[in-house]
Backbone as a ProteinNet text record, in pm:
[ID]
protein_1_A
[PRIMARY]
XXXXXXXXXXXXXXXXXXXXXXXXXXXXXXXXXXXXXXXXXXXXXXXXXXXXXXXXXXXXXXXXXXXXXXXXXXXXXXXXXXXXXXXXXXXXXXXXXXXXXXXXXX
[TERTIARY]
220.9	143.2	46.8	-110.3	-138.4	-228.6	-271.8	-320.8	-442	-517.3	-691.3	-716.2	-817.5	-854.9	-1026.9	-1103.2	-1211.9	-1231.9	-1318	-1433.2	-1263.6	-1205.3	-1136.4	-978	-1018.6	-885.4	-799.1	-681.9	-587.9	-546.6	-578.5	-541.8	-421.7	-383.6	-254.7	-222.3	-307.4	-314.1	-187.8	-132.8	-17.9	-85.7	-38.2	-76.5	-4.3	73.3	181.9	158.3	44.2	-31.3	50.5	118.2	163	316.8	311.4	463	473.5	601.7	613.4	578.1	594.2	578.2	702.4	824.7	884.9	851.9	828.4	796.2	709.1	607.6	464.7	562.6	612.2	742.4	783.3	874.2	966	856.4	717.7	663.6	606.1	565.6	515.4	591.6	727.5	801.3	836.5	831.6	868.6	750.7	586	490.5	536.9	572.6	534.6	690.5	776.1	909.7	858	754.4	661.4	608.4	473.4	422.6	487.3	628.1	660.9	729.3	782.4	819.2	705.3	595.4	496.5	444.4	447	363.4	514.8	625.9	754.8	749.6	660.5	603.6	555.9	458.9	387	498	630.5	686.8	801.6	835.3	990	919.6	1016.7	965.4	1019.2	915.9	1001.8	999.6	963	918.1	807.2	896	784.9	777.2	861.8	848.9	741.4	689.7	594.4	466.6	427.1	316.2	361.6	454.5	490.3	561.3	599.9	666.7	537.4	435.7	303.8	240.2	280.5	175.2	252.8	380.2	492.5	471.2	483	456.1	351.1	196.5	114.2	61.8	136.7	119.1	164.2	342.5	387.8	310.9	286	209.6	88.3	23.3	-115.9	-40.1	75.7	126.2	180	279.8	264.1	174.3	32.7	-53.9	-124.9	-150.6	-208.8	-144.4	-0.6	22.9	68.7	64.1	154.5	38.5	-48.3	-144.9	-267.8	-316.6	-411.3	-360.2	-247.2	-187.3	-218.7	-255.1	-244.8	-122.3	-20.4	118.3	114.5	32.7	-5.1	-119	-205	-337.8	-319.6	-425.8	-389.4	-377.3	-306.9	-279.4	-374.4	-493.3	-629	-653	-667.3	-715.3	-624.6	-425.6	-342.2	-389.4	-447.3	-427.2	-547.7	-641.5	-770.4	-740	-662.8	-675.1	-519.4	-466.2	-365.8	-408.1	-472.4	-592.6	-610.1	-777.4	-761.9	-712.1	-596.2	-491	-478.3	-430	-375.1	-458	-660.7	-763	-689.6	-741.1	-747.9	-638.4	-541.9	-376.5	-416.7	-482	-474.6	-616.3	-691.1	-800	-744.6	-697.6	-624	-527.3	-463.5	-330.1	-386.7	-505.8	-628.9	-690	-699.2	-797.8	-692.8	-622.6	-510.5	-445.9	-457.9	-321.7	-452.4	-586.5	-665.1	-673.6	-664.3	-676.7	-557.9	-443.3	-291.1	-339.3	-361.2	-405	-535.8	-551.4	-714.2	-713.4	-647.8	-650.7	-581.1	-484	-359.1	-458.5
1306.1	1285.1	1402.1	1378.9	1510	1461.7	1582.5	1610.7	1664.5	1533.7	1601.9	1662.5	1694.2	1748.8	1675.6	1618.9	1567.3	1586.2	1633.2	1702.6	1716.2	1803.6	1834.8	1706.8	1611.4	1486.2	1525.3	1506.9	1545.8	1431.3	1362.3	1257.5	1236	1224.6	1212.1	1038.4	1062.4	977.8	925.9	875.7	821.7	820.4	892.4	825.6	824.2	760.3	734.9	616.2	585.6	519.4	559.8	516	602.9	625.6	715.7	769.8	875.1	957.4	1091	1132.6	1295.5	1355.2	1331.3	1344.6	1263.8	1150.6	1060.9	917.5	955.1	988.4	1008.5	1030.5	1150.4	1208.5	1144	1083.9	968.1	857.9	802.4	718.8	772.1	910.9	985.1	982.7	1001.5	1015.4	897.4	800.4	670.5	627.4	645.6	670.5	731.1	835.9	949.3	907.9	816.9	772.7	640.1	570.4	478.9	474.6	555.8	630.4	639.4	775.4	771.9	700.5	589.7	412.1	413.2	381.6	325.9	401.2	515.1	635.8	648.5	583.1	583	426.7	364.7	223.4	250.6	367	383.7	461.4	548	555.7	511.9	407.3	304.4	162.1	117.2	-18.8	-96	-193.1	-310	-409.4	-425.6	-582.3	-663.3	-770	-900.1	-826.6	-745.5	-729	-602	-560.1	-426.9	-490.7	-608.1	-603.9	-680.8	-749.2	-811.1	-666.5	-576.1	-516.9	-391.5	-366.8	-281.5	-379.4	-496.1	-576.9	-571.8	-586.8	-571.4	-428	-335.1	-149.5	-125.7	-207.3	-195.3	-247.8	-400.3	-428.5	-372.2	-335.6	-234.3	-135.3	-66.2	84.7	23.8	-24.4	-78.8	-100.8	-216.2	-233.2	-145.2	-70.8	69.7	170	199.7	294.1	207.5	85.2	47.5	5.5	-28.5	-9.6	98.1	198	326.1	468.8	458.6	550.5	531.7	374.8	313.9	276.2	291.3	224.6	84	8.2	-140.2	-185.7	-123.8	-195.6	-163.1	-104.3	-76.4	-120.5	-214.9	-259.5	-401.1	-476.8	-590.8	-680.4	-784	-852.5	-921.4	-955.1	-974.1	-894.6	-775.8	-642.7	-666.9	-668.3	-735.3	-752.6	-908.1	-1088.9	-1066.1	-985.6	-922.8	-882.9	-796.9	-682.9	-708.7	-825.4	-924.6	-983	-1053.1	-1206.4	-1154.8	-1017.4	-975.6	-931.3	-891.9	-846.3	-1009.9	-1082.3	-1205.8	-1203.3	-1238	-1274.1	-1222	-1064.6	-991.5	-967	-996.6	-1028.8	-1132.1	-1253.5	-1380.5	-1379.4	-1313.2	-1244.1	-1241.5	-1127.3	-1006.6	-1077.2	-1130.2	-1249.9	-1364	-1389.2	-1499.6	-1462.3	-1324.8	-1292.1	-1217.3	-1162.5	-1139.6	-1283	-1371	-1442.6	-1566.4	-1534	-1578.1	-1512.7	-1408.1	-1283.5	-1327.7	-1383	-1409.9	-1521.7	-1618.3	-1767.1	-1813	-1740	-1750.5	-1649.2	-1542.5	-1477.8	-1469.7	-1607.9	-1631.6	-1656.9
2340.3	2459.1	2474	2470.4	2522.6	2665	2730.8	2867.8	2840.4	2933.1	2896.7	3094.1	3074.8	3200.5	3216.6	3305.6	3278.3	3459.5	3460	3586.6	3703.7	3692.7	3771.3	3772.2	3698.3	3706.5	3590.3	3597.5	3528.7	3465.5	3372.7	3252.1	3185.2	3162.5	3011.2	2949.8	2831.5	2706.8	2647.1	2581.8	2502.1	2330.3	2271.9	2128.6	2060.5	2060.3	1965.3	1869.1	1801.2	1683.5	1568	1488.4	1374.9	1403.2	1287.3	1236.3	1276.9	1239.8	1280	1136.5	1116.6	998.4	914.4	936	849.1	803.9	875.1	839.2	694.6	757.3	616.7	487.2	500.9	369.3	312.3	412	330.5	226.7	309.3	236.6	158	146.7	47.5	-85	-11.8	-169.3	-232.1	-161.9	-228.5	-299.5	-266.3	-336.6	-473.2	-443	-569.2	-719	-619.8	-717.2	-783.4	-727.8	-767.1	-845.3	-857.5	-937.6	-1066.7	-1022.2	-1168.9	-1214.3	-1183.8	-1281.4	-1353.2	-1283.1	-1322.8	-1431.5	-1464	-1587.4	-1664.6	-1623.7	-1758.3	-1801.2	-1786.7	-1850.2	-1991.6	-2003.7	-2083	-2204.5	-2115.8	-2252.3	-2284.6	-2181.6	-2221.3	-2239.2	-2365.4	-2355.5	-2286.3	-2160.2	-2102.5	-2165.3	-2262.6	-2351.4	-2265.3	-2227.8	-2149.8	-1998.8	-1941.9	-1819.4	-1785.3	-1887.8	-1921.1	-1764.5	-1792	-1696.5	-1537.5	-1554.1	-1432.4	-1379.6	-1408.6	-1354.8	-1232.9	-1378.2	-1354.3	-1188.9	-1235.2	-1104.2	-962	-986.8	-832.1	-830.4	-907.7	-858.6	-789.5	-840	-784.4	-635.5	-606.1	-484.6	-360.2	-366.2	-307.1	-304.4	-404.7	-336.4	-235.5	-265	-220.8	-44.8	-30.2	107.8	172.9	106.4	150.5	208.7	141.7	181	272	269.5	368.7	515.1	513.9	614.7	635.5	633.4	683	683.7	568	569.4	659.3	645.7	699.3	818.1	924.4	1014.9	1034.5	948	943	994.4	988.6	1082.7	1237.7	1259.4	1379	1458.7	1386.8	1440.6	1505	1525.6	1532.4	1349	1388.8	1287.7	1232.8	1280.8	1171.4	1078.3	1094	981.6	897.9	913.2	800	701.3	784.7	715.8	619.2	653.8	564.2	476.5	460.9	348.5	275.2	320.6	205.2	167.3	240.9	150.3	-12.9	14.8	-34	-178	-120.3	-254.3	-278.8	-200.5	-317.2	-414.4	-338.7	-460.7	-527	-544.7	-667.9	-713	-689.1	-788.9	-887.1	-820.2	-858.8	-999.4	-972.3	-1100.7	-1147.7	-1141.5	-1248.8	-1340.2	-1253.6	-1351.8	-1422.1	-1380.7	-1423.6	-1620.3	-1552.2	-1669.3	-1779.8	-1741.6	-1836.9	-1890.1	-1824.9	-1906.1	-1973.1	-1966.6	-2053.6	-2167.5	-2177	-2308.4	-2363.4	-2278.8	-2347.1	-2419.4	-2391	-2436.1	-2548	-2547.4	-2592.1	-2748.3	-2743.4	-2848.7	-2993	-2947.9	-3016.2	-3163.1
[MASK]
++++++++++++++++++++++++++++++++++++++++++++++++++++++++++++++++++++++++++++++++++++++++++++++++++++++++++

């Protein structure tokens, strides 16, 4: 809570938008345990699960930073529904054009 002062009136705001500083931490580190799955891809083999696995690491982080960094869990629920859409498209590319390179190159 802080206390503004404006031509002699005594105010007090609420902002409690967000997390605490733990909060951030915790999602920080689950980021950063993320992460490193994702860069021990490159030196364990998953076989077939090598890219489905790269594409679920990547959406999580993405829902993660956006709701928690971007306070998207805190806005209204249009901005959400935006910036999931969004991700579906470009999941739905991405899985598009890869699994044409799969098909096509045989």
């Amino acid at each position: 809570m802080t206390t503004e002062t404006i031509e002699g009136t005594h105010l007090e705001t609420e902002q409690e938008h967000g997390m605490s500083t733990r909060g951030y931490i915790v999602v920080a580190l689950i980021l950063a345990a993320i992460t490193a799955l994702e860069v021990s891809t490159y030196y364990v083999d998953f076989g077939p699960l090598f890219l489905p696995s790269l594409i679920v690491m990547m959406v999580v982080k993405f829902v993660m930073v956006v709701s928690f960094f971007m306070h998207l869990r805190f806005d209204n629920k249009i901005f959400s529904w935006l910036f999931y859409s969004g991700l579906l498209l470009a999941v739905g590319v991405y899985v598009a054009a890869l699994s044409t390179f799969h098909f096509f190159l045989r």
